[in-house]
C-alpha positions, 0 to 999 in steps of 0.5 A: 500500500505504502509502496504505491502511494510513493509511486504515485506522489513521485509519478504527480510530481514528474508531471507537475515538473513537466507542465513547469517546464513546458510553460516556462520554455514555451516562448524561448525566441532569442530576441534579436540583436537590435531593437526597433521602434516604428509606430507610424502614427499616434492617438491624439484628441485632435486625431493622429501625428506622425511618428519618426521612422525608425529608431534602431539601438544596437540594444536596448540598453545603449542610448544612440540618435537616429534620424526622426524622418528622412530629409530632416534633422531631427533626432531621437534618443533611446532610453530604458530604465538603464537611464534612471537617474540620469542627465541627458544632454541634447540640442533643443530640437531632438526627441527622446523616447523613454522605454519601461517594461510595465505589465498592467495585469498586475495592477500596476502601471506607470503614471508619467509627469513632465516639467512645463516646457517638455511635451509629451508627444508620444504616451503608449502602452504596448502588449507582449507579443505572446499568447502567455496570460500574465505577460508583461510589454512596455511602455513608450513616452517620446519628450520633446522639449519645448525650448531651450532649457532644463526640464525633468521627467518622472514615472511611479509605478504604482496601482492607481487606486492605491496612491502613491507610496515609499516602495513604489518604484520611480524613474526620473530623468533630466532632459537639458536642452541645448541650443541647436 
């Protein structure tokens, strides 16, 4: 009796390992040496603006310039949660694209403010490409400062109808926006 038992509490727990693994394996892509971001247009309350063209980084986690569009002069600086804290420095007339991973399932999401003078022209959530329940995506902000000057950006985690709270993670950035 004791011997089956045993037999079959092993026999539950190589099936429970195996439905683990399979579902921790099940989405195992390599992601690719680069990252592109290329929305081509954007919600507004007054309808949609173009986006730049591509903005292509050789990872995520390096800041470089791409141009906005072809024929201009505009330029867009990728940024993740590497850039936390930091001080970026850039002629008035570039753009700056903040990428956080945000997963809203959990009830948390990130609420985003920016100094006057710094315009949020950009302000999307974009799902995982994945059938996986639970799975998180990201969260884009393209700034663009008005003018020359400083400016400071800032997003809390948090769960909305929680309000804000001491061990809620924070990013904030300073923008300094020369003169072209």
């Amino acid at each position: 009796m004791k011997t089956s038992f045993v037999i079959a509490a092993i026999g539950c727990i190589f099936i429970l390992a195996a439905i683990m693994v399979a579902g921790c394996t099940q989405n195992t892509t390599p992601s690719p040496a680069t990252t592109t971001v290329a929305p081509s247009t954007i919600g507004s309350p007054a309808g949609t603006a173009a986006l730049p063209t591509p903005v292509t980084t050789a990872s995520p986690a390096s800041a470089t310039t791409a141009p906005a569009s072809p024929g201009t002069s505009v330029q867009t600086v990728f940024l993740n949660s590497t850039a936390n804290g930091e001080i970026v420095t850039l002629p008035a007339g570039e753009r700056v694209l903040v990428r956080l991973n945000e997963n809203p399932t959990t009830g948390y999401s990130w609420n985003a403010t920016a100094s006057k003078g710094l315009s949020i022209i950009h302000d999307a959530y974009t799902a995982p490409d994945t059938t996986l329940m639970g799975a998180g995506g990201y969260h884009d902000w393209i700034l663009a400062p008005d003018t020359v000057g400083t400016y400071t950006f800032k997003a809390v985690y948090m769960r909305p109808w929680e309000g804000a709270s001491p061990t809620d993670e924070i990013f904030s950035l300073v923008i300094v926006a020369t003169p072209e």
